[in-house]
C-alpha positions in Angstrom: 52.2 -169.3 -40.0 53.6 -171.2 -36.8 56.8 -173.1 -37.0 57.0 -176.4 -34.8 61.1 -177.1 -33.9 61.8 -180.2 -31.6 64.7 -179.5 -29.2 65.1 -182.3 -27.5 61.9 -182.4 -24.8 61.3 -179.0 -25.6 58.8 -177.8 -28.3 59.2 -174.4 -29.7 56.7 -172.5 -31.3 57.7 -169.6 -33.8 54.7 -167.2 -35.1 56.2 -166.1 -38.5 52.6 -164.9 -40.0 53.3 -161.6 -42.0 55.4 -159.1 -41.0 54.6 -158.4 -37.5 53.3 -161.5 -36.8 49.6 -160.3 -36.3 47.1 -162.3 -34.3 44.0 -163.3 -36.8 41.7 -166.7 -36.5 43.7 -168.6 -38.1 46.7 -167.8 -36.3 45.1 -168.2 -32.6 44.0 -172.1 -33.9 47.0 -173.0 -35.2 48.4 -171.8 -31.8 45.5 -173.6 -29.5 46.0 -176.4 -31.6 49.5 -176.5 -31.2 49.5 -176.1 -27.5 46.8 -178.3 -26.9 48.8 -181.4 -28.8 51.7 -180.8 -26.8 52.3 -182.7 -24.3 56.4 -181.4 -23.6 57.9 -178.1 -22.2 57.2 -175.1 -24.6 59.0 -171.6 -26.1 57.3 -169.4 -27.8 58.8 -166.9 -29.9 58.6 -164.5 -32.8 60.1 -163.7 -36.3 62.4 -160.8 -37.1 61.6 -157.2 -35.3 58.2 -158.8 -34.0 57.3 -161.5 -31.3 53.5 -160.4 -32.2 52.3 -157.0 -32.6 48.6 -157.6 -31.6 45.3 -158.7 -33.3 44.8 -157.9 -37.0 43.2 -154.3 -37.1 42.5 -154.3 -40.5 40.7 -158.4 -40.1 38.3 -156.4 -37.1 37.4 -153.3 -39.3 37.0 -155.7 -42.8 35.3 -158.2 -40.8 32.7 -156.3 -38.7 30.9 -158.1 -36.1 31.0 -161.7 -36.8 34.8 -161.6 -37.5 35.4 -159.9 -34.3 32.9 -162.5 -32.1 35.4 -165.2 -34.3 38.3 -163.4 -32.8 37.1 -162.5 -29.2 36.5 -166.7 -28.7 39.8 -167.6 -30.8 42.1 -165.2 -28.5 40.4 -166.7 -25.3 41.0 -169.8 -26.1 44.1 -169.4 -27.3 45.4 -167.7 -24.0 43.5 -169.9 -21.5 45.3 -172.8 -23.5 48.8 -171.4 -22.8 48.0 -170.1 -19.6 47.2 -173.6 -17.9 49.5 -175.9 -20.5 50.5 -178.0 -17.7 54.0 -178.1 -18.6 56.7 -175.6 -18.2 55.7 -172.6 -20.8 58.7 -169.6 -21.6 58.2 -166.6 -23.9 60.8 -165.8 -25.8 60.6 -162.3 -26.8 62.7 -161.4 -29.5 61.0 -157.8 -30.4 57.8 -155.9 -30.4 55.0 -157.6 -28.5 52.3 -155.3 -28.2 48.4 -155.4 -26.8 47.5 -159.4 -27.7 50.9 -160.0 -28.1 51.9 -158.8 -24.7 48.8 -160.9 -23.2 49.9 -164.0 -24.9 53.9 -163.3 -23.2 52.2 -162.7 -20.0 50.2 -166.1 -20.4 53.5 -168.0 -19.9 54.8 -169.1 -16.8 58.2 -167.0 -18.0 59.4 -164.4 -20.1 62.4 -163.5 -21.3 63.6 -160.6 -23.7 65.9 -159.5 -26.2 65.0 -156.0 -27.2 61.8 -154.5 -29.0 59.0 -152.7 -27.2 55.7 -154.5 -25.0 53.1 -152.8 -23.8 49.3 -153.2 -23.2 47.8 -150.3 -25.9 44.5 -151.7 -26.1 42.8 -149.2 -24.3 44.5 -146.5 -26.5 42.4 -147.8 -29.3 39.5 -148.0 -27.2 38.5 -152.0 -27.2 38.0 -153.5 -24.0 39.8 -156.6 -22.6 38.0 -159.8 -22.7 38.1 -161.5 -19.0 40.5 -164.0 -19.8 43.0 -161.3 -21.0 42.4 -159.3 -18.2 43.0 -162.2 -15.3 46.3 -163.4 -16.7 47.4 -159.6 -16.9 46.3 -159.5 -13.3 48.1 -162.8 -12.3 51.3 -162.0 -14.2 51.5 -158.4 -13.0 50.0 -158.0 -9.5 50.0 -154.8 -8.1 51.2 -153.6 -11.6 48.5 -154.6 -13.3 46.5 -151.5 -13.0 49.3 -149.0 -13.8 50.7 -150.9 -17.0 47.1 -152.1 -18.6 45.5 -148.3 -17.6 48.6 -146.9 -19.2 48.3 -148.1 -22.5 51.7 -147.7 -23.8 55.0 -149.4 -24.5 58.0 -149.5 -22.7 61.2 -150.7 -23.7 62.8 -154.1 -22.6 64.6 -152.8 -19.2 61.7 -150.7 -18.2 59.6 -154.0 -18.8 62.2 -155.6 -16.7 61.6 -153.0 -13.9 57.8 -153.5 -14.6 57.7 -157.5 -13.8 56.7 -157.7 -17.7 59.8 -160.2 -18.2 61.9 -162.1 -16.1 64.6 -161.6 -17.7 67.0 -159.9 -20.4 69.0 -161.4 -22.8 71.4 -160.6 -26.3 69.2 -161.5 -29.4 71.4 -164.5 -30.4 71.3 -165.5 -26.9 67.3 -165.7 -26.3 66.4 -168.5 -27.4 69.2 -171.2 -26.3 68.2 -169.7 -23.0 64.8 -169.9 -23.3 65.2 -173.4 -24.5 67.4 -174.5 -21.8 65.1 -173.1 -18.9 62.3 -174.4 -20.5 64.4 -177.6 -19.8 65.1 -177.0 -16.6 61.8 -176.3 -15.5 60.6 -179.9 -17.1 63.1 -181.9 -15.2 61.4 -181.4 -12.2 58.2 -183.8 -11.4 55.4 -183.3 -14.2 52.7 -183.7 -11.2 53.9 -181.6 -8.7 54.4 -178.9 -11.7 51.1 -179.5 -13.2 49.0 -178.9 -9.5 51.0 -176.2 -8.6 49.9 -174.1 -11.6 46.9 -174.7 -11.1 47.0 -173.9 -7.3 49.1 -170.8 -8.4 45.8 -169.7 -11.1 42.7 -171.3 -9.2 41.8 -166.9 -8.7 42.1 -166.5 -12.1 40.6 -169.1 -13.5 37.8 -169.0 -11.4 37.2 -165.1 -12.4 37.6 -166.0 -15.8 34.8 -169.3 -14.9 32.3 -166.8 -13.9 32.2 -165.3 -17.4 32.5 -168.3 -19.7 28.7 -167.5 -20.8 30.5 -164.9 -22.9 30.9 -160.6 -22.2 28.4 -159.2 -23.9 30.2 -155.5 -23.2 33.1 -156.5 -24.4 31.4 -158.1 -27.6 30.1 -154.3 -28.1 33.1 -152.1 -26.8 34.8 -153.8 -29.9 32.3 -153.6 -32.5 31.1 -149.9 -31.5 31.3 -147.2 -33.9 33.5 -145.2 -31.5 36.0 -148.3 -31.5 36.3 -148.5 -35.3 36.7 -144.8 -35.6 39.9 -145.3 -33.4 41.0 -148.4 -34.7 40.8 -146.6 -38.6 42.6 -143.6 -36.9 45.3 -145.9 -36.0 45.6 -147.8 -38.8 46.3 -144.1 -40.7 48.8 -143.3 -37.9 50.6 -146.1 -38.7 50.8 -145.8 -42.3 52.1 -142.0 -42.1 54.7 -143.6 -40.2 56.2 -146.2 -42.5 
């Protein structure tokens, strides 16, 4: 489900859970759990074609409503976790990383990518994006944030690039000795001085996301709403014509 690989003071995380590594519950704590121990630079990368394709649609329309409250808390705190790890954090995208996927990229302090598609589709499905979700699309994206979340689609990894999605591109077998090796760079400098300038750097965001902690009750029902499953099922379908 998540692979833990030591390289040297850097920790990398690899999601190999299914074929497109699919966001579910149990994922999202192994991942918050993960993070949380950590107390060392991070990387964290995907398996095959897939860094993560999004949540589980199949868990939200099996599960109904108290599945999908399960996963609404599990995919806040798995991105708030990643999003203030006080040490250096790099994404290393080695393929598709689509709707949660994309946020999860965008939660690190860097991204880099090999090739694959990313994209924010959630709205093309019609579920809403949680606050915490929506602030670090806003602080990774700026002025982009609007144009790539309203969009809902997928762009390749040198439009991305053009987009402020990634940092930087990189050849597959090159990714993630990159990845690593900035990761490493990043923790050579002082641990303190990193640590407050991250949060100095999300004090906006993390005080937007603050003033919803109580929970989003419209969120809670944009997901579990009879229109949303009807699009999530249509989907699904789509998908499976396809393969």
């Amino acid at each position: 489900m998540l692979i833990t690989e030591d390289r040297d003071d850097v920790a990398v995380l690899r999601i190999e859970h299914g074929r497109v590594g699919a966001l579910d519950v149990e994922l999202l704590n192994a991942l918050t759990e993960a993070v949380t121990a950590s107390d060392r630079a991070l990387v964290i990368t995907g398996s095959g074609s897939s860094f993560s394709a999004g949540v589980d649609l199949h868990r939200i329309l099996d599960g109904g409503r108290p599945y999908t409250e399960e996963l609404l808390a599990a995919l806040s705190r798995t991105y708030r976790v990643v999003f203030d790890h006080p040490r250096p954090t790099v994404a290393a995208v080695n393929g598709h990383a689509i709707a949660g996927g994309c946020v999860l990229a965008l939660a690190c302090d860097l991204r880099l990518m090999s090739g694959g598609r990313i994209g924010l589709t959630e709205l093309a499905v019609g579920v809403p994006f949680p606050t915490p979700a929506l602030e670090i699309v806003r602080h990774a994206l700026g002025s982009r944030a609007g144009r790539v979340l309203l969009g809902a689609e997928t762009v390749d990894h040198e439009r991305a690039l053009a987009l402020g999605m990634v940092d930087e591109l990189t050849e597959p077998g090159e990714l993630l000795p990159r990845a690593v090796a900035l990761a490493a760079e990043l923790a050579s400098r002082s641990p303190e001085s990193y640590r407050l300038a991250k949060v100095q750097l999300h004090l906006a965001a993390n005080a937007a996301i603050e003033a919803t902690a109580d929970g989003d009750a419209a969120v809670l029902a944009g997901w579990t709403s009879d229109d949303t499953r009807l699009r999530i099922g249509a989907a699904l379908a789509a998908l499976a014509r396809r393969q």
